[in-house]
MMTF fields as JSON, N, C-alpha, C and O atoms, coordinates in Angstrom:
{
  "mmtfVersion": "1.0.0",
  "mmtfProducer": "UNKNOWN",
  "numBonds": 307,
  "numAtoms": 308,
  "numGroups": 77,
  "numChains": 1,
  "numModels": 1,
  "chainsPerModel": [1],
  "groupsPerChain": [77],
  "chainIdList": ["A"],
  "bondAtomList": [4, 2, 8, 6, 12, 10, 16, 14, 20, 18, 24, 22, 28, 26, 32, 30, 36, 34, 40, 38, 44, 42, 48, 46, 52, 50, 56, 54, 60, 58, 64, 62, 68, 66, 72, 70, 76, 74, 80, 78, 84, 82, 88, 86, 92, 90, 96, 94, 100, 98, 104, 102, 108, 106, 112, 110, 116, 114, 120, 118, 124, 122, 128, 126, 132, 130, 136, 134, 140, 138, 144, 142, 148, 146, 152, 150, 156, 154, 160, 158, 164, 162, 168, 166, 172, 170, 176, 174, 180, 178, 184, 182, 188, 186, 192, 190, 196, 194, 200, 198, 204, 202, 208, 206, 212, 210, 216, 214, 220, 218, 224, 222, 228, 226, 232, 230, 236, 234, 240, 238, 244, 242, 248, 246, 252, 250, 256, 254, 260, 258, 264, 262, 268, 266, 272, 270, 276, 274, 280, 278, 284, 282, 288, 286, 292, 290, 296, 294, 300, 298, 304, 302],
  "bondOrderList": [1, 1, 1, 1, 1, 1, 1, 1, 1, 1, 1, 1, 1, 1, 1, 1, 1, 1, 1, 1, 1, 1, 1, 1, 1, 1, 1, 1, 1, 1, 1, 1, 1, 1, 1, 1, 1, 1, 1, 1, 1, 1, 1, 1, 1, 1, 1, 1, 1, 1, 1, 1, 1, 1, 1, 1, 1, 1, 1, 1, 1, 1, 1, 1, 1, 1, 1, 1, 1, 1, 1, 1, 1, 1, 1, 1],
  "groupList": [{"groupName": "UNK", "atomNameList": ["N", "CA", "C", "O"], "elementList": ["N", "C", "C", "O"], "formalChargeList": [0, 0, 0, 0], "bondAtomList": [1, 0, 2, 1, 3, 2], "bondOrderList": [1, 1, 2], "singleLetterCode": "X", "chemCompType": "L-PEPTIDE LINKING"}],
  "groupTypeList": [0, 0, 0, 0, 0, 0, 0, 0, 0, 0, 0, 0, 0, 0, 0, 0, 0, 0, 0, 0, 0, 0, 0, 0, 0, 0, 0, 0, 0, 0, 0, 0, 0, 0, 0, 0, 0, 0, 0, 0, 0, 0, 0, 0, 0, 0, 0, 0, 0, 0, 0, 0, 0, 0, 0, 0, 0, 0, 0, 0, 0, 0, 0, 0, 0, 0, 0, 0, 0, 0, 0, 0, 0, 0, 0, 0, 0],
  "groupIdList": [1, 2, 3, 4, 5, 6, 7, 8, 9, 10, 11, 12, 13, 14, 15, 16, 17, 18, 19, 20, 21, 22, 23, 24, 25, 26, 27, 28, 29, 30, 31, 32, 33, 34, 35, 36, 37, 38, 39, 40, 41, 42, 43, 44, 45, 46, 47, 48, 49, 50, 51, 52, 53, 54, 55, 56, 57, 58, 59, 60, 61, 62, 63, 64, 65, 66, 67, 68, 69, 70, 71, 72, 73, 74, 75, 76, 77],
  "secStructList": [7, 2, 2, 2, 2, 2, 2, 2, 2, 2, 2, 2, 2, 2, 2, 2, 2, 2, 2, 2, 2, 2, 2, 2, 2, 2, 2, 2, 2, 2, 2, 2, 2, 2, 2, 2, 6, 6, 6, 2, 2, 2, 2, 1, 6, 6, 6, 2, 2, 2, 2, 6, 6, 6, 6, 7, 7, 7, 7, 7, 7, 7, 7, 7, 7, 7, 2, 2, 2, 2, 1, 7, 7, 7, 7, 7, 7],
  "xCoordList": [0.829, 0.0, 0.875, 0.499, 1.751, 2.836, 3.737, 4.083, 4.13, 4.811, 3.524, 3.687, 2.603, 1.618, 1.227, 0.883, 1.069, 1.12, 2.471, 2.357, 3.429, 4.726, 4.785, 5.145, 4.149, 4.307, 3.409, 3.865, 2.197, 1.349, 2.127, 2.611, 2.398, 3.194, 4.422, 4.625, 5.064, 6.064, 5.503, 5.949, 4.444, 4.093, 3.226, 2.766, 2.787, 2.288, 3.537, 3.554, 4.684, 5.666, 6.021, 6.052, 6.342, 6.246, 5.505, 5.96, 4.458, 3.548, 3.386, 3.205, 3.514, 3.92, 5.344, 5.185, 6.459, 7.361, 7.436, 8.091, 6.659, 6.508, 5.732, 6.083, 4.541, 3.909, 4.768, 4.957, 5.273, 6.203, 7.077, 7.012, 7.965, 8.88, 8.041, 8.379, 6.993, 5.966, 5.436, 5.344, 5.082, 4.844, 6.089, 5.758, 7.276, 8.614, 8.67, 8.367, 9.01, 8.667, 7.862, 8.285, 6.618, 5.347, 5.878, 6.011, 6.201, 6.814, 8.002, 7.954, 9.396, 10.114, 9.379, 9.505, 8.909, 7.828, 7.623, 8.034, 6.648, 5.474, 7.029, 7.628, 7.309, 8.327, 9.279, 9.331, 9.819, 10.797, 9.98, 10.495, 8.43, 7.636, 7.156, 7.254, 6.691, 6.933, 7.846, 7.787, 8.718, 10.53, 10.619, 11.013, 10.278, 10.16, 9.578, 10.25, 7.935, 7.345, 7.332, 6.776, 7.906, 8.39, 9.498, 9.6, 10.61, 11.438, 11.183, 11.812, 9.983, 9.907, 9.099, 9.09, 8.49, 7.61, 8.138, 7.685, 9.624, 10.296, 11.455, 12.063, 11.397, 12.526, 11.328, 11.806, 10.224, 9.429, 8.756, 7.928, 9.242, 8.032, 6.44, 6.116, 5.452, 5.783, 6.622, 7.802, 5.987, 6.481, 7.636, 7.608, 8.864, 9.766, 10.086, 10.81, 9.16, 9.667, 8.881, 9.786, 7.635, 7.366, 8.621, 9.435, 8.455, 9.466, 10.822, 11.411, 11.58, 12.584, 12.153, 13.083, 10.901, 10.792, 10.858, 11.713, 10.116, 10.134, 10.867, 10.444, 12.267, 13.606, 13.291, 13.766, 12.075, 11.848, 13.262, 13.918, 13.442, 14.403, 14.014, 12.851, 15.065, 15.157, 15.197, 16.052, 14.47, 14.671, 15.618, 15.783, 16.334, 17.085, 16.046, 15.14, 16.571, 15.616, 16.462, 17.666, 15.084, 15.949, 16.42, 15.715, 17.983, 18.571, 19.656, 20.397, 19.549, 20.835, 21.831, 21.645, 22.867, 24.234, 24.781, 25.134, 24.89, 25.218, 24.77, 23.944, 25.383, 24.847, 24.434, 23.241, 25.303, 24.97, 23.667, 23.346, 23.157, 22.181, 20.688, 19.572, 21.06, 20.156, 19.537, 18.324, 20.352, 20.284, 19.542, 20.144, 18.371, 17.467, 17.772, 18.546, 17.476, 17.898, 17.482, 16.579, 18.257, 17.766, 17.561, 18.306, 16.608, 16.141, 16.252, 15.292, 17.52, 17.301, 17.223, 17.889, 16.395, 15.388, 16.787, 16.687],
  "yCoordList": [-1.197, 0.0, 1.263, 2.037, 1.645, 2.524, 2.782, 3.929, 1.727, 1.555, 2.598, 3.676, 1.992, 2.605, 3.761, 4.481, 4.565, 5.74, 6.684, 7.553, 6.34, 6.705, 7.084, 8.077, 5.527, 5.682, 6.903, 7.636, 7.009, 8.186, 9.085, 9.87, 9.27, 11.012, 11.321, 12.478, 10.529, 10.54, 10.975, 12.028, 10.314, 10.823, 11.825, 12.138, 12.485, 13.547, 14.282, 14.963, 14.492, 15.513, 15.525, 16.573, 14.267, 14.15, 15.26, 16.259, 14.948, 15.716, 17.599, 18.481, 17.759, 19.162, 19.568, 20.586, 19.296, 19.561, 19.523, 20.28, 18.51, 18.877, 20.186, 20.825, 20.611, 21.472, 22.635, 23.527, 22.774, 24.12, 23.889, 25.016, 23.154, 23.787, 24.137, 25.208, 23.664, 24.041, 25.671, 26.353, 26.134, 27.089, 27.983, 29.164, 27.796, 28.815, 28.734, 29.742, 27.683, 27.894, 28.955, 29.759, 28.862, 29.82, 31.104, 31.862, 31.448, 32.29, 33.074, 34.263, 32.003, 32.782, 33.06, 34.184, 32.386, 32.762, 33.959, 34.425, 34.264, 35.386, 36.285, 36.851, 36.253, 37.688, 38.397, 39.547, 37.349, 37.305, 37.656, 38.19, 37.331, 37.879, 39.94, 40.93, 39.825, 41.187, 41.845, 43.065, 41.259, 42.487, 42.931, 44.078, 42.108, 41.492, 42.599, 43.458, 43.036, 43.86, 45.153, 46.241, 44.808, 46.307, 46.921, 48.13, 46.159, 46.574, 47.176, 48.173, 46.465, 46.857, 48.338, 49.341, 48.356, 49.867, 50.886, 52.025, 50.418, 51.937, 52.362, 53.405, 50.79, 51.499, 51.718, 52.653, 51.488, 52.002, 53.009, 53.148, 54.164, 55.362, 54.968, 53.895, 55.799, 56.89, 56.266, 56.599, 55.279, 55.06, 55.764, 56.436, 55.41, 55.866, 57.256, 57.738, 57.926, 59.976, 59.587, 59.764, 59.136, 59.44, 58.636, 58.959, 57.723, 56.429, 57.088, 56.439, 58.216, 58.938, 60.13, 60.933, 60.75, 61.928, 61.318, 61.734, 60.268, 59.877, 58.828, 58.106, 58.681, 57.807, 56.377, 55.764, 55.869, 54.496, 53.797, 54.32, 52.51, 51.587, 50.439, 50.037, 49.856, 48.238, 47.118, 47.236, 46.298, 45.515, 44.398, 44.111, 43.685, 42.508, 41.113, 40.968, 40.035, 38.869, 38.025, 38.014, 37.121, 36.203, 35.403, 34.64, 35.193, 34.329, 33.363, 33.872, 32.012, 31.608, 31.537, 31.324, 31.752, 31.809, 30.511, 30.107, 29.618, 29.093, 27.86, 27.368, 27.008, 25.35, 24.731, 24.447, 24.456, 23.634, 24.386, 23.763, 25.548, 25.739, 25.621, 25.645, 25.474, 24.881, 23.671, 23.566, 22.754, 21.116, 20.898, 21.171, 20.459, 19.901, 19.437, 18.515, 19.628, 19.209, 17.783, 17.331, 17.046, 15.465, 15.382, 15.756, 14.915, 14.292, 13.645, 12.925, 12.73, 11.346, 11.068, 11.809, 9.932, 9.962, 8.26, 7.411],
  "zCoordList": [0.0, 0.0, 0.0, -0.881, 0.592, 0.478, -0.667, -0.95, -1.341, -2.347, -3.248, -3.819, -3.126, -4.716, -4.277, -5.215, -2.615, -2.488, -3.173, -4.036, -2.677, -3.098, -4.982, -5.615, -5.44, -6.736, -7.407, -8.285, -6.923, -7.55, -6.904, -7.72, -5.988, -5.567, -6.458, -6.824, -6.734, -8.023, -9.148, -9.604, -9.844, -10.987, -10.832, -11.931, -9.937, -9.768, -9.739, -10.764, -9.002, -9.27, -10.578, -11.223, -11.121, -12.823, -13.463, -14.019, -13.307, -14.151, -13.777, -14.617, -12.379, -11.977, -12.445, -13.119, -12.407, -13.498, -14.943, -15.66, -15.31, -16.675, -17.091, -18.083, -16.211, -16.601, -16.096, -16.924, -14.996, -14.684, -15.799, -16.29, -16.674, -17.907, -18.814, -19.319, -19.29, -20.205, -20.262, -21.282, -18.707, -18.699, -18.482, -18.375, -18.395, -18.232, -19.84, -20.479, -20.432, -22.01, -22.669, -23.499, -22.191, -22.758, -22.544, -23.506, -21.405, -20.87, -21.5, -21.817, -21.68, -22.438, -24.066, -24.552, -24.55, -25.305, -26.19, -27.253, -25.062, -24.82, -24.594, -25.509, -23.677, -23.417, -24.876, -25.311, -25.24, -26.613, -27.749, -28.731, -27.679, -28.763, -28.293, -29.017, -26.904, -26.578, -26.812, -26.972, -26.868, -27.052, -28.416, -28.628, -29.451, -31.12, -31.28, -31.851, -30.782, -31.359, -30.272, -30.423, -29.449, -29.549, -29.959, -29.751, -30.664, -31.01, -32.22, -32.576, -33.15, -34.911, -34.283, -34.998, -33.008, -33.548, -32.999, -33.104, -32.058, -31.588, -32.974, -33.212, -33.828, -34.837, -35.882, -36.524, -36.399, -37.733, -37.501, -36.6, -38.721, -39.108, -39.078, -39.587, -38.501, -37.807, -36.528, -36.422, -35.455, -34.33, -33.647, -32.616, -34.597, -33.819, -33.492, -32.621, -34.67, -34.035, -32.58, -31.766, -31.779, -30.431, -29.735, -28.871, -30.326, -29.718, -29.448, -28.585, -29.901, -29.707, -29.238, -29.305, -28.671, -27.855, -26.801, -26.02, -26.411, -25.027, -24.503, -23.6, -25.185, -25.056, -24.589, -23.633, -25.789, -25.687, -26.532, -27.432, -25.918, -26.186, -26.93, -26.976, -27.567, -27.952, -26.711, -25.834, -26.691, -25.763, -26.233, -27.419, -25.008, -25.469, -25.294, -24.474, -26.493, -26.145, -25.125, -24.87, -24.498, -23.617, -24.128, -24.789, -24.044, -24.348, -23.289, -22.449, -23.536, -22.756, -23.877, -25.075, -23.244, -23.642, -23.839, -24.947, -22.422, -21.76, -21.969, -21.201, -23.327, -23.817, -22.54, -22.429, -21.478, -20.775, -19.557, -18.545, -19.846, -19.003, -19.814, -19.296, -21.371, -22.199, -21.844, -21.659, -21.745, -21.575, -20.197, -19.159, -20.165, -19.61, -18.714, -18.971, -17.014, -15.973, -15.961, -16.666, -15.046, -15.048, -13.449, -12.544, -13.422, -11.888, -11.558, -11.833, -10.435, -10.266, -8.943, -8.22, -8.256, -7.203, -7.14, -6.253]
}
């Protein structure tokens, strides 16, 4: 009886980690698509004459650098 408690609490963390990278995914996402378009409308006419009165910027996208912080953590129990 413990064993098969144990076992569903496992695949329940399973499945809550899968969905937390899913949604950090969406996430970097969504952000990298925000930066995208605000970058085309602080640099395109008209946009950018306000976009340069009121010293709007380019944003940077998120990026890792860092191959090995790319690579998918491994969990071992």
């Amino acid at each position: 009886m413990m064993k098969e408690a144990w076992s569903g609490s496992f695949l329940e963390l399973q499945t809550r980690l899968a969905t937390i990278e899913g949604e950090i995914e969406m996430s970097r996402r969504y952000y990298n698509g925000t930066v995208r378009e605000n970058n085309i409308a602080v640099e395109s006419f008209p946009a950018n004459l306000i976009a340069r009165s009121f010293k709007f910027e380019t944003g940077l996208f998120y990026e890792i650098e860092d191959i090995q912080q790319r690579e998918s953590i491994n969990v071992s129990f």
